[in-house]
C-alpha positions as CSV (number, residue, x, y, z in Angstrom):
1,X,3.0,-11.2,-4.6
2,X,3.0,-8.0,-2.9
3,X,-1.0,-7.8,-3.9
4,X,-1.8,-10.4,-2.5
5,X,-0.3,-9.6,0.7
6,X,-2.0,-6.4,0.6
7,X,-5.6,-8.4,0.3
8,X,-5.6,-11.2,2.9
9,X,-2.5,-8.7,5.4
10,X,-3.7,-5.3,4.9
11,X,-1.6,-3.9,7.9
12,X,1.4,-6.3,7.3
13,X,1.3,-4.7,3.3
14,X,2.1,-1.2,4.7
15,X,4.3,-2.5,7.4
16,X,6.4,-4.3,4.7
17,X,7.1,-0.3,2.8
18,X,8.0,1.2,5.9
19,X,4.6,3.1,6.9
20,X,4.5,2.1,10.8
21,X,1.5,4.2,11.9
22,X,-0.2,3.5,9.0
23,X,-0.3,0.2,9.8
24,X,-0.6,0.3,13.1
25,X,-4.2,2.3,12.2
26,X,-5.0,-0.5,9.3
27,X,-4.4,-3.0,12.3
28,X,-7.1,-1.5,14.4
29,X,-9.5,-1.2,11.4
30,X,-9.0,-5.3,10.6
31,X,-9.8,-5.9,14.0
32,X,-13.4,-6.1,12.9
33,X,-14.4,-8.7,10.0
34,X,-16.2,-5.4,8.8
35,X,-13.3,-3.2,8.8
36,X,-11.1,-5.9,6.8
37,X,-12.3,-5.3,3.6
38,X,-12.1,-1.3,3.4
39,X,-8.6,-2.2,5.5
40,X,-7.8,-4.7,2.3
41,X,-8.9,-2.2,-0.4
42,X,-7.3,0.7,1.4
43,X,-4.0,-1.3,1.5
44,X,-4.4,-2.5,-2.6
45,X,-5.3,1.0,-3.6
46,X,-1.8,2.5,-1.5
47,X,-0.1,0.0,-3.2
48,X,-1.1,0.7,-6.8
49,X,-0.5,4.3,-6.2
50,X,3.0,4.1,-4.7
51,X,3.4,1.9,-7.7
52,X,2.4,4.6,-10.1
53,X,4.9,7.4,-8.2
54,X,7.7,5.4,-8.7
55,X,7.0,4.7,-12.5
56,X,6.0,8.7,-12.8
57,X,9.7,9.4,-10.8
58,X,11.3,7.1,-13.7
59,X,9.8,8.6,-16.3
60,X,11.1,12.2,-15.4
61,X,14.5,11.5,-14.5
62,X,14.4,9.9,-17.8
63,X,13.1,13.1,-19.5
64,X,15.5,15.1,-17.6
65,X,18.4,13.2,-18.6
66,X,17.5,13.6,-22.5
């Protein structure tokens, strides 16, 4: 679900996990049909990553807790 938010509302994607400027500078890049699509994949790629931290912070708590 999330993904797909991130594709068709880039800005509303990084608004949603609390990055405010972020968005507000993915909202003046979608302005332009051009700047949608690096706005889109820039917003899909954040989200994979922050994704990825939070399985790699799981992972070592649960190492740490061995």
């Amino acid at each position: 679900m999330m993904t797909l938010i991130a594709i068709f509302f880039p800005c509303i994607s990084f608004l949603l996990r609390g990055k405010i400027l972020t968005s507000l500078l993915c909202l003046i890049l979608q302005f332009t049909l051009i700047g949608w699509l690096p706005a889109a994949i820039w917003a899909v790629i954040s989200l994979q990553n922050s994704r990825a931290d939070r399985r790699n912070e799981k992972l070592i708590r649960a190492m740490r807790n061995r």
